[in-house]
Backbone as CSV, one residue per row, in Angstrom:
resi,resn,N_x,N_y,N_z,CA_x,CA_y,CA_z,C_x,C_y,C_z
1,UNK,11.974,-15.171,-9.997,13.053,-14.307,-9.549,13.790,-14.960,-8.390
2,UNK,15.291,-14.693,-8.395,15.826,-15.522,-7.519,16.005,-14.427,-6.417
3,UNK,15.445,-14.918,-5.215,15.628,-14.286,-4.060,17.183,-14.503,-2.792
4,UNK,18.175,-13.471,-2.917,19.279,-13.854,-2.360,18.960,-13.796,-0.889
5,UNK,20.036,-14.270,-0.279,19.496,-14.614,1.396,20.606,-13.051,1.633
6,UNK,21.553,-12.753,1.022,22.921,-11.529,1.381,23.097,-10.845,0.425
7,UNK,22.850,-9.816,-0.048,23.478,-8.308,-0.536,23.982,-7.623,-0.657
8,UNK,25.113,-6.740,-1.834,25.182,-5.352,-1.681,24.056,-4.372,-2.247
9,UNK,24.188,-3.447,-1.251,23.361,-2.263,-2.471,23.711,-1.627,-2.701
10,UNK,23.535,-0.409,-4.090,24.708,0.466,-4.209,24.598,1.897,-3.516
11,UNK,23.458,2.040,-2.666,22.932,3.279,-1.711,23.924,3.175,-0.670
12,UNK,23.890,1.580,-0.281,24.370,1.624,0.983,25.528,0.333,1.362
13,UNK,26.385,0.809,0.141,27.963,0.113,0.176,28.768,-0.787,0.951
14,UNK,28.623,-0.304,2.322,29.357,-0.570,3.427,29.138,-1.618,3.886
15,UNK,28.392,-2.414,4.091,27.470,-3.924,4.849,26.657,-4.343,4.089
16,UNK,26.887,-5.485,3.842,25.960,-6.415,3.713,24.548,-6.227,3.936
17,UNK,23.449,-6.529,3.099,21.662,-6.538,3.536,21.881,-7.954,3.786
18,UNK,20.911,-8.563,4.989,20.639,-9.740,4.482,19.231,-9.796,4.428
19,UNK,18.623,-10.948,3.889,17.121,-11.310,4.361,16.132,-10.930,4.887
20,UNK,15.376,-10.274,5.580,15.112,-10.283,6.894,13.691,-10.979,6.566
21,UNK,12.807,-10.567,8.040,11.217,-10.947,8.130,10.669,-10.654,9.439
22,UNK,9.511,-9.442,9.081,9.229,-8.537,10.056,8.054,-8.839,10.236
23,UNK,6.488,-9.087,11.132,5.832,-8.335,11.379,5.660,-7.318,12.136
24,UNK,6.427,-6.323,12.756,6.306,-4.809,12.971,6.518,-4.232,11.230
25,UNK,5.659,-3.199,11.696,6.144,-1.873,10.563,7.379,-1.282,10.388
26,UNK,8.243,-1.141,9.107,9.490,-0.210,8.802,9.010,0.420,8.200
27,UNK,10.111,1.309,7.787,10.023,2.550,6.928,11.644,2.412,6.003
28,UNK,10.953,2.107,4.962,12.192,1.478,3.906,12.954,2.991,3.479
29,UNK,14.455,2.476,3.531,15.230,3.486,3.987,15.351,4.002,2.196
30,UNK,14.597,3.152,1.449,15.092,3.358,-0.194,13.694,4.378,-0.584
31,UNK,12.368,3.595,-0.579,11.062,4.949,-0.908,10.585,5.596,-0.179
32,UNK,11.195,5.291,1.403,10.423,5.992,2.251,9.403,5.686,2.716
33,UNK,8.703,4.685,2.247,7.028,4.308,2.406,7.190,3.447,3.210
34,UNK,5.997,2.718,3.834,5.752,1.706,4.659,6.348,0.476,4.259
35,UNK,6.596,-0.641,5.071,6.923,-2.123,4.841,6.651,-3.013,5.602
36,UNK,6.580,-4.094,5.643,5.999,-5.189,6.631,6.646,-6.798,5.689
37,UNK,6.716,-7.359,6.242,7.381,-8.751,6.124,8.592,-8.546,4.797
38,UNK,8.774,-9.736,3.982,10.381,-9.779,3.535,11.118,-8.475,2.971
39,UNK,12.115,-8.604,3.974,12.877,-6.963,3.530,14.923,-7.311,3.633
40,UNK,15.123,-6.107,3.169,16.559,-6.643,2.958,17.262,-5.611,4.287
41,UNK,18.071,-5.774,5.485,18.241,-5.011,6.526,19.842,-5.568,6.691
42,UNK,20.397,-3.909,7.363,21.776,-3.919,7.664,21.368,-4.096,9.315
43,UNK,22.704,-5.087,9.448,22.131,-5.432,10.899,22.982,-4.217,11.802
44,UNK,23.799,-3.962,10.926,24.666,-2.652,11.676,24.184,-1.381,11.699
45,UNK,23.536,-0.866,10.855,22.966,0.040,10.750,21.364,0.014,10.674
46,UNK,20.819,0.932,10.745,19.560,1.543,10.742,18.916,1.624,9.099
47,UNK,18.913,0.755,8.786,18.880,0.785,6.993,17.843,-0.552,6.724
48,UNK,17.182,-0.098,6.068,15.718,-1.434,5.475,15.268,-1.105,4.311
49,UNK,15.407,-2.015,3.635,14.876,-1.795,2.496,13.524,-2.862,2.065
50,UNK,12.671,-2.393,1.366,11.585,-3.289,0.477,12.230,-4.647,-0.005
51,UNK,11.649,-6.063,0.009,12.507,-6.534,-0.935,11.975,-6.123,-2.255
52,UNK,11.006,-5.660,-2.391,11.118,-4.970,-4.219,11.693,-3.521,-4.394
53,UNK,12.200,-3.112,-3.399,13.062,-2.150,-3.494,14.628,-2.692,-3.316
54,UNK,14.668,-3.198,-2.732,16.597,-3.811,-3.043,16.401,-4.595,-4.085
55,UNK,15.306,-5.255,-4.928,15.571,-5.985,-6.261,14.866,-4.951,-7.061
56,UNK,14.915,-4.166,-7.102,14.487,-3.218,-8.227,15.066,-3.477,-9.611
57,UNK,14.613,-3.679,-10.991,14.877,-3.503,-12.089,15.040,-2.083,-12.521
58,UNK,16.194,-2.499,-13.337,16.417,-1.265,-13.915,15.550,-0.656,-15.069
59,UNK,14.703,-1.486,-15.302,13.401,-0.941,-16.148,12.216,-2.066,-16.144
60,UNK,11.185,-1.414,-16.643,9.781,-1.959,-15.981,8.832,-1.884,-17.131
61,UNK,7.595,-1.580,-17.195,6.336,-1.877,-17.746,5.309,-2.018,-17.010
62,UNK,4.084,-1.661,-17.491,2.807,-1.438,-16.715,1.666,-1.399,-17.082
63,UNK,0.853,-2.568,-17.356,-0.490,-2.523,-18.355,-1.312,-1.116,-18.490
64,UNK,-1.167,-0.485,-17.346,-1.863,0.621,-17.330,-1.215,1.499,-18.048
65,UNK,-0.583,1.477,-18.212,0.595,2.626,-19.322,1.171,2.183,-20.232
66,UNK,0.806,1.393,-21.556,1.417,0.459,-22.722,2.153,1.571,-23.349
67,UNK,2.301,2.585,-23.290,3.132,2.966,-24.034,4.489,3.891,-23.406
68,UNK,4.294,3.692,-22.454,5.584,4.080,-20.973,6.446,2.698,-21.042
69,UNK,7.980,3.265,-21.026,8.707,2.629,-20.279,9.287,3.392,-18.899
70,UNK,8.926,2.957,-18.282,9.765,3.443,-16.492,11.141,2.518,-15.750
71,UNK,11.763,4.196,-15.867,13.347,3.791,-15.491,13.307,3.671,-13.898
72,UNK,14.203,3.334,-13.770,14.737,3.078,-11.799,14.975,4.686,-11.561
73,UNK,14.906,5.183,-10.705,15.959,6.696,-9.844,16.066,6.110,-8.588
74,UNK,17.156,6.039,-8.110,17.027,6.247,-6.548,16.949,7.572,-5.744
75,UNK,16.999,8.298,-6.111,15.779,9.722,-6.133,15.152,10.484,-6.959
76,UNK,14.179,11.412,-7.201,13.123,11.764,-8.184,13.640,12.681,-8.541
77,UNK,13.879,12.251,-10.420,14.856,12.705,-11.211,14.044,14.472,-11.575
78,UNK,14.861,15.406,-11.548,14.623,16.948,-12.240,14.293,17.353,-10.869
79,UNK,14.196,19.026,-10.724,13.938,19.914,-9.544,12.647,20.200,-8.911
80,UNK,11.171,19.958,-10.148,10.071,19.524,-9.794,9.678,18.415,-8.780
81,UNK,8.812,18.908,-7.039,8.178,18.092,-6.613,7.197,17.128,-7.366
82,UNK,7.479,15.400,-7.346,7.066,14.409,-7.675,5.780,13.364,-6.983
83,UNK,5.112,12.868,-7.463,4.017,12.382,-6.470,3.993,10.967,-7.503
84,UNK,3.577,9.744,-6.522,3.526,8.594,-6.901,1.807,8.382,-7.816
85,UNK,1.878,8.141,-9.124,0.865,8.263,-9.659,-0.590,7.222,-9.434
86,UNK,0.405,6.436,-8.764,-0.972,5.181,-8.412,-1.497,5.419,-6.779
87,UNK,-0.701,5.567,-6.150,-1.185,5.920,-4.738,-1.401,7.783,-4.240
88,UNK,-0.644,8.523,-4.916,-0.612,9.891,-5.053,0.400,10.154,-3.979
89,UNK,1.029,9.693,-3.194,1.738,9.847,-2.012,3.235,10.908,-2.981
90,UNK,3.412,11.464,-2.154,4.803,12.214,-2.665,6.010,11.530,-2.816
91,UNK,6.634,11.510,-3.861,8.512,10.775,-4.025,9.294,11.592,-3.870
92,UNK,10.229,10.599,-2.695,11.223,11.227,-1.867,12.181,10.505,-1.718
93,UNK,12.336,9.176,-2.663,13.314,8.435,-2.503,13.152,7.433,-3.972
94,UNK,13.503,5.984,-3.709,12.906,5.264,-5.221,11.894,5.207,-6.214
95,UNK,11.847,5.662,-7.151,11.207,5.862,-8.006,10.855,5.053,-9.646
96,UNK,10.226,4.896,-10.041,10.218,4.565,-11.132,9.350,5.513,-12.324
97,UNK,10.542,5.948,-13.255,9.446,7.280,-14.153,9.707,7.106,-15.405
98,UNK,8.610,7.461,-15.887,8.518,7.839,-17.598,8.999,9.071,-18.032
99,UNK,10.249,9.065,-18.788,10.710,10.293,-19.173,10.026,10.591,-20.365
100,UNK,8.936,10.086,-20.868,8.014,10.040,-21.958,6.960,11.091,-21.401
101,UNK,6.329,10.379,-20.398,5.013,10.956,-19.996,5.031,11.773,-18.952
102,UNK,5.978,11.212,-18.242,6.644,11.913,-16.843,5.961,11.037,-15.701
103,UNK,5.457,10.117,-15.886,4.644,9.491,-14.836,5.291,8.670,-13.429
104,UNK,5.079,8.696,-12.660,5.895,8.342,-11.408,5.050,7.497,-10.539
105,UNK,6.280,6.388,-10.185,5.579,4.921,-9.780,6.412,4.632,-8.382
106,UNK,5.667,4.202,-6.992,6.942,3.869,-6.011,6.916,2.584,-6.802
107,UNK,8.259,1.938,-6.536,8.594,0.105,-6.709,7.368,-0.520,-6.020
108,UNK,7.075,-0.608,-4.595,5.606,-1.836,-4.135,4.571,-0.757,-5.045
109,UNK,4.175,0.331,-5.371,3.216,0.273,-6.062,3.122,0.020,-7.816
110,UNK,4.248,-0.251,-7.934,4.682,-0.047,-9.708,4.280,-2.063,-9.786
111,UNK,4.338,-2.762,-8.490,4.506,-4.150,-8.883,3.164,-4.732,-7.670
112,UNK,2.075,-3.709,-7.609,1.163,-4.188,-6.846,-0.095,-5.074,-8.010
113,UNK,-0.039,-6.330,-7.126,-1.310,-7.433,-7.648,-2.410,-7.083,-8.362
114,UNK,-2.391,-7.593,-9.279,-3.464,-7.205,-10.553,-5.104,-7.772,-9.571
115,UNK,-4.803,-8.871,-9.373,-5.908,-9.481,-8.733,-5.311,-9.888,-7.053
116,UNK,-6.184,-9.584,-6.208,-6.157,-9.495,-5.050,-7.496,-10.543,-4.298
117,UNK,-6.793,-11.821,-3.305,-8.074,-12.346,-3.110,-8.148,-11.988,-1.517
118,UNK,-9.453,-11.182,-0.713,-10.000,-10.999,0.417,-10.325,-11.887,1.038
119,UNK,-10.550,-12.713,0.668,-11.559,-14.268,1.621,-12.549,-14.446,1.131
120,UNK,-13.194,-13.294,0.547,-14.501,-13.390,0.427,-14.659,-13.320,-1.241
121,UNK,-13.705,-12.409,-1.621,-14.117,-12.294,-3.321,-12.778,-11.356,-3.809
122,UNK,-12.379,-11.678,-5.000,-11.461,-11.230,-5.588,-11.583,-9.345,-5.755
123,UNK,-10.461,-8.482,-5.395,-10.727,-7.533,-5.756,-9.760,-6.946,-6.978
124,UNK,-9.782,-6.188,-7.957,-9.157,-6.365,-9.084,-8.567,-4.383,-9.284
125,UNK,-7.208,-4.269,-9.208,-6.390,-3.108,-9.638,-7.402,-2.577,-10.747
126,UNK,-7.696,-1.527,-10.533,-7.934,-0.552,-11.456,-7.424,0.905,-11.466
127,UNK,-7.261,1.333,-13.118,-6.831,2.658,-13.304,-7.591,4.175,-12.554
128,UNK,-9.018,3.241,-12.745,-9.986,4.605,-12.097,-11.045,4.216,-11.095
129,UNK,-11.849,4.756,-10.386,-12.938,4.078,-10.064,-13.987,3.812,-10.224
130,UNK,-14.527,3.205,-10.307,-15.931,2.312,-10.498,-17.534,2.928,-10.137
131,UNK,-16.867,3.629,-9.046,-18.198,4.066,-8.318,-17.421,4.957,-7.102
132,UNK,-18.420,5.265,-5.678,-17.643,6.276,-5.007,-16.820,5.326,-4.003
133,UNK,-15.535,5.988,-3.446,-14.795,5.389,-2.706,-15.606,5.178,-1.314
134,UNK,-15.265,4.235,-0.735,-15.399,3.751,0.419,-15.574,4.447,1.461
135,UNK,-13.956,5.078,1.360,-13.479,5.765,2.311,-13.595,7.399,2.401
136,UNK,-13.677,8.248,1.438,-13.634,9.025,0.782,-14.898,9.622,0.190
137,UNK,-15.632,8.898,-0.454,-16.593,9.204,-1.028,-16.818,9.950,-2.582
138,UNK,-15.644,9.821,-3.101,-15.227,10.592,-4.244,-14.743,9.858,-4.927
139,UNK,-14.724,10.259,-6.206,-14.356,9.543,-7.377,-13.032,9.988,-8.048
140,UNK,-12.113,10.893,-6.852,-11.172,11.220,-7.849,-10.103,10.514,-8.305
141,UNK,-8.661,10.818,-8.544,-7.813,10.081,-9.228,-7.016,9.657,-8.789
142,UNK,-6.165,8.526,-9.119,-5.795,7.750,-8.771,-5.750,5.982,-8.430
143,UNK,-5.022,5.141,-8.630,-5.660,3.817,-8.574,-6.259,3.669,-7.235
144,UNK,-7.589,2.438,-7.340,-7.957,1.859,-6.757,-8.265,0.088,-6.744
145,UNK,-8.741,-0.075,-5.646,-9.045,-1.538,-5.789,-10.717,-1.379,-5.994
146,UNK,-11.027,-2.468,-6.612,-12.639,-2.673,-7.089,-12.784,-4.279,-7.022
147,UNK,-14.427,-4.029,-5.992,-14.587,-5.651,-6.228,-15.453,-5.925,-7.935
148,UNK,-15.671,-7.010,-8.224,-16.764,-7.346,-9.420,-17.838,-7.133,-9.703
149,UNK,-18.388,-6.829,-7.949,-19.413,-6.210,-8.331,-19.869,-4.944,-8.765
150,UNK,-18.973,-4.330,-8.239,-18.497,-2.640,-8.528,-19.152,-2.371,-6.877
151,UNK,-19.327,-2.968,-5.858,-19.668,-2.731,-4.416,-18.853,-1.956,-3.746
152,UNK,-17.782,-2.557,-3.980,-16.380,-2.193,-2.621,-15.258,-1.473,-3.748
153,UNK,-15.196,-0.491,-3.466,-14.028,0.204,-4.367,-13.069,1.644,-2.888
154,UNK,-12.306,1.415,-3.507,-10.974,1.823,-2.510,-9.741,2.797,-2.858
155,UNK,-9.566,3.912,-3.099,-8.513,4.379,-3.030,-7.257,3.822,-2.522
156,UNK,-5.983,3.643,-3.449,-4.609,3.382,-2.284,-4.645,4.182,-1.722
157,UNK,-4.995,5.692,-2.693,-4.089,6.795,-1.547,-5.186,6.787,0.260
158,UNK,-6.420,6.229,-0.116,-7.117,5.968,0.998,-6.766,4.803,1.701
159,UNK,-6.297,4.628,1.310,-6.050,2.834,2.421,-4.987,3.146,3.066
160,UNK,-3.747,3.721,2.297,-2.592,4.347,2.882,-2.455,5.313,4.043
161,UNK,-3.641,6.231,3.702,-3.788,7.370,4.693,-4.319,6.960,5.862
162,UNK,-4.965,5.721,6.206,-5.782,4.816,7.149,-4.436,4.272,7.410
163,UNK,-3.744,3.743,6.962,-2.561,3.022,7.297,-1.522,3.711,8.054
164,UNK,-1.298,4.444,7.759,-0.419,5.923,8.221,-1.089,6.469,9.459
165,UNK,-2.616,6.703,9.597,-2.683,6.991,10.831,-3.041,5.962,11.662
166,UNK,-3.398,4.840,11.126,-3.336,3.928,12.594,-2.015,3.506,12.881
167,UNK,-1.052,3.105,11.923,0.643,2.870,12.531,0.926,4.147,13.367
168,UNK,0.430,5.600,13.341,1.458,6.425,14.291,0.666,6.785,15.206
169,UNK,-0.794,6.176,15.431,-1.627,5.876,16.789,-1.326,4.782,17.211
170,UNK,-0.811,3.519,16.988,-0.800,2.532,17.563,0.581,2.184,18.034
171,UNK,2.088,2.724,16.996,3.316,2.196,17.345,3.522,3.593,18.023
172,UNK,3.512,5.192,17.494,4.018,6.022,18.176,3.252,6.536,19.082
173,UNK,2.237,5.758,19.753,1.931,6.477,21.446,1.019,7.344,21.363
174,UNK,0.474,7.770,20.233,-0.303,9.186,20.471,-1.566,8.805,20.814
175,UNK,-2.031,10.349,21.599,-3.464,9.712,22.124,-4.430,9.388,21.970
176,UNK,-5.089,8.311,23.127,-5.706,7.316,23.013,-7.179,7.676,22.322
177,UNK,-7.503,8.791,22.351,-8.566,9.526,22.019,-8.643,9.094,20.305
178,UNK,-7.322,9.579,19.776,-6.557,9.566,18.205,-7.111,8.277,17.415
179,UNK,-6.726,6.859,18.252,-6.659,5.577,18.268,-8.166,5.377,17.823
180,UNK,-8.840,5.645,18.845,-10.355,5.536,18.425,-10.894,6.371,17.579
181,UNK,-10.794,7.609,17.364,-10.943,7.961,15.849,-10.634,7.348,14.799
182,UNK,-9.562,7.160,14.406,-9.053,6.073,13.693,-9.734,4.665,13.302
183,UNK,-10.477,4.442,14.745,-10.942,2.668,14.427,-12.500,2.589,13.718
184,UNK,-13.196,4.211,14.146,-14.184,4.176,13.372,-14.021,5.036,11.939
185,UNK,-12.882,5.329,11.646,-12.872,5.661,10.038,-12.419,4.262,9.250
186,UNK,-12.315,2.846,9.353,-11.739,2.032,8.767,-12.869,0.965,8.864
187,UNK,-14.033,1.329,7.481,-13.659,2.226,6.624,-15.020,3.217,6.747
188,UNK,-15.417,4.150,6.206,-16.478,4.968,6.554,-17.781,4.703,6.141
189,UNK,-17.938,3.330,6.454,-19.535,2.586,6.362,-20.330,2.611,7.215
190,UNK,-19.640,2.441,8.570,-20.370,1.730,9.483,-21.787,3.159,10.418
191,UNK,-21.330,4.511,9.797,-22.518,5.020,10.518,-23.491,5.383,9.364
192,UNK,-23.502,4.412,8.337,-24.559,4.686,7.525,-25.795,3.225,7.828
193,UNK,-25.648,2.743,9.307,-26.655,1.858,10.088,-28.193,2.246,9.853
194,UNK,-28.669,1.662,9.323,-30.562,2.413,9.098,-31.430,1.274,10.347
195,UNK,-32.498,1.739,10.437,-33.500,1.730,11.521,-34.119,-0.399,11.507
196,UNK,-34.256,-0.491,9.993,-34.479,-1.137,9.396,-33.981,-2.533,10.024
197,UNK,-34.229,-3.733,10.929,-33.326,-4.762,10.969,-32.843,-5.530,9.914
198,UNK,-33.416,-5.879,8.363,-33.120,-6.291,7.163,-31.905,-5.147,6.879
199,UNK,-31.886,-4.275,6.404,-30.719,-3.826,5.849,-29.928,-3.066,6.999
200,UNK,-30.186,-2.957,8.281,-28.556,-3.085,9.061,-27.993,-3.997,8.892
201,UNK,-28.730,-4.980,9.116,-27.479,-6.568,8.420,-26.970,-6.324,7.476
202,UNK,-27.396,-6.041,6.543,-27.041,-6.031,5.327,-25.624,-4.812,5.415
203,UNK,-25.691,-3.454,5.945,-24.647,-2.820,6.450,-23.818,-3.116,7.346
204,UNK,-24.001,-3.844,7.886,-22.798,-4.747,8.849,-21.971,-5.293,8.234
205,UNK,-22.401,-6.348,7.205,-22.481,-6.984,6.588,-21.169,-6.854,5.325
206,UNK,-21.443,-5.553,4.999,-21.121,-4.760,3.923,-19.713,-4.047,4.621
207,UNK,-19.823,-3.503,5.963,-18.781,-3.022,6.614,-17.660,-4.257,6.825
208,UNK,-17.870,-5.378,7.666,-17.131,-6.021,7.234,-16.292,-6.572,6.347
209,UNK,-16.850,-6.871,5.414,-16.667,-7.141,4.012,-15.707,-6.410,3.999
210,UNK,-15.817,-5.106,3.678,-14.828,-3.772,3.395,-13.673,-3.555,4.315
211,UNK,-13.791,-3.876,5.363,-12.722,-3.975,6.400,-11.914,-5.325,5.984
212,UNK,-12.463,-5.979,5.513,-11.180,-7.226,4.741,-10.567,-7.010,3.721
213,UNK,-11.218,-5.989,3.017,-10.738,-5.469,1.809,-9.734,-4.865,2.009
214,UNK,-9.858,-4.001,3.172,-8.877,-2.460,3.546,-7.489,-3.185,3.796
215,UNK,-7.860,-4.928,4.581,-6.887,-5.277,5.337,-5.824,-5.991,4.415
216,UNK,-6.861,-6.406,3.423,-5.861,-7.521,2.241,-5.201,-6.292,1.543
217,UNK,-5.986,-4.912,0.857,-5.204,-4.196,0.489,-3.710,-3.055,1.126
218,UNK,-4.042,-3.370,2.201,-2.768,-2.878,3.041,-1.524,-3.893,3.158
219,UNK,-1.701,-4.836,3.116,-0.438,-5.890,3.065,-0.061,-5.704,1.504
220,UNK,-0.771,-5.733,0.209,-0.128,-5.722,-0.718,0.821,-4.729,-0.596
221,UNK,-0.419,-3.419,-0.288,0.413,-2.013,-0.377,2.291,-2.020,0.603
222,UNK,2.246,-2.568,1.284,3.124,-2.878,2.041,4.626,-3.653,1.302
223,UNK,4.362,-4.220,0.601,5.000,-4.839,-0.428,4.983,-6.682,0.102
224,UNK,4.309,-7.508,0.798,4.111,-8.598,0.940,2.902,-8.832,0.881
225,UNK,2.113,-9.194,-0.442,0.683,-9.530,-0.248,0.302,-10.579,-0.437
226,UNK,0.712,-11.596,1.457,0.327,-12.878,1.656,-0.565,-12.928,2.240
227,UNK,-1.286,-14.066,2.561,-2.201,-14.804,3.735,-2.041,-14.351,4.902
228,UNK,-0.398,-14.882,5.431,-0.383,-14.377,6.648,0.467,-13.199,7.185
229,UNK,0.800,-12.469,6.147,1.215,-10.996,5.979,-0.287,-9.999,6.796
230,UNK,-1.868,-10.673,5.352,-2.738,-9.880,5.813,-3.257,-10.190,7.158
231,UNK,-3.053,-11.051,7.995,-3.204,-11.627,9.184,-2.686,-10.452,10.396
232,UNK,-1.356,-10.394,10.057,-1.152,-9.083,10.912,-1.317,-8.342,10.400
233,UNK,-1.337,-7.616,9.394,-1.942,-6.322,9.326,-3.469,-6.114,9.459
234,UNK,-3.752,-7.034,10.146,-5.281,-6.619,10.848,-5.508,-6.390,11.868
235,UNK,-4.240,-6.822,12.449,-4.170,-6.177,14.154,-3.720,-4.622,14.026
236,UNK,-3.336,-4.569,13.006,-2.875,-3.123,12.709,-3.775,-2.274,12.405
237,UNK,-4.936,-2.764,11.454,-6.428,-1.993,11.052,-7.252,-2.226,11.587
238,UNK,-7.691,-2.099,12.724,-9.097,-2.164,13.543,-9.869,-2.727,12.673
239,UNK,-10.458,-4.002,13.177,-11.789,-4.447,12.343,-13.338,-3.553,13.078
C-alpha cells in the first residue's frame, strides 16, 4: 500500500492531513478510539486521524467471517446503538459492517495482526478464547490474543480497558492513588504469589511474560504494531 506523505479527506475537506508521528496518545477524530505513532493530522486544526483510518477501504474481508463482506461508514449505519465486535467497545464514528450479518468492526481492529511477536513467543488472534482471560478471568466474547501454549490469553476489550485507564491516570492528572491501582491490575497475576519459592518464580515469571503480552498487544490495538511503537507503550503500561 502506498503511503502518501499529504491528503484530502472527505470528513474533513478544508486542509490538508499530512503524515504525522506521535509517541503521545490521540484520539482519532474518525473512530474515536485510541492512536499512537503514524497518523494523518491537520496542522490547523484539532483533527487526527488513524493512518488505517484515513486509508480506509471501501470494502474489506476477514478470515473470521468468510462469508461477510464489510462496507466503510463514517458513522454507524441505522438508529440502533452499535458495538465493535472484536474489541466490544461501542461505534461512534468509523466503522466497518456487514449488512449481511450486521457485524461491526473499528478499521485498527478490522486490520489487527493475525500473528503478533512479544519477545518471548508469538501470540496468535483468535475468534474465542482458549482458556480464562488474564485479566478478567472469564471466558466471554469477543476476540482475544492467545499464546501456543494456550498459557497467556487476553481479551482486547481487556487490554483496552487497561489502556484507557492508565492513559487517563497518567496523561489526565487523576489521582495518584488511581495510578497505582491501575499498575497492579496490568495484568491480574501478580497476587496469585504462593508460599512456595519454586513456583513464585514461576509466577513472576508468568506475570512478566503477560505484561509483554499486554504491552505488544496495546500497540497493535493502537493501530502501529511495531518494535518501537511497543517500546513506548510500555511506559504507558506499568510493567
Amino acid at each position: 500500500m502506498k503511503i502518501e506523505k499529504e491528503m484530502f479527506h472527505p470528513i474533513h475537506p478544508w486542509h490538508k492531513l499530512k503524515l504525522n508521528h506521535t509517541d503521545t496518545p490521540f484520539n482519532c477524530s474518525g473512530c474515536h478510539e485510541a492512536g499512537i505513532g503514524f497518523n494523518y493530522q491537520c496542522l490547523q486544526c484539532d483533527f487526527t486521524l488513524h493512518k488505517l483510518c484515513a486509508m480506509a477501504h471501501p470494502k474489506i474481508t476477514h478470515p473470521f467471517y468468510p462469508k461477510c463482506t464489510f462496507e466503510f461508514y463514517s458513522s454507524p449505519p441505522g438508529a440502533c446503538a452499535r458495538y465493535c465486535d472484536a474489541c466490544r467497545n461501542d461505534v461512534s464514528g468509523f466503522v466497518y459492517h456487514c449488512k449481511r450479518c450486521g457485524f461491526d468492526l473499528h478499521p485498527c481492529c478490522a486490520n489487527l495482526p493475525q500473528v503478533l511477536d512479544d519477545g518471548e513467543r508469538n501470540l496468535y488472534l483468535s475468534l474465542k478464547l482458549s482458556g480464562p482471560c488474564h485479566r478478567c478471568g472469564g471466558k466471554g466474547p469477543g476476540w482475544s490474543y492467545k499464546s501456543k501454549c494456550r498459557n497467556y490469553n487476553l481479551h482486547l476489550s481487556c487490554v483496552k480497558e487497561l489502556l484507557v485507564e492508565s492513559w487517563q491516570a497518567m496523561y489526565l492528572k487523576v489521582d495518584k492513588n488511581k495510578v497505582i491501582e491501575v499498575q497492579t491490575r496490568i495484568p491480574s497475576l501478580k497476587g496469585t504469589l504462593l508460599n512456595n519459592q519454586r513456583e513464585r518464580g514461576k509466577v513472576e515469571q508468568g506475570f512478566q511474560m503477560a505484561g509483554r503480552a499486554v504491552r505488544c498487544i496495546v500497540s497493535a490495538m493502537l493501530g502501529d504494531p511495531t518494535s518501537m511503537i511497543a517500546a513506548v507503550v510500555g511506559s504507558l503500561i506499568p510493567k
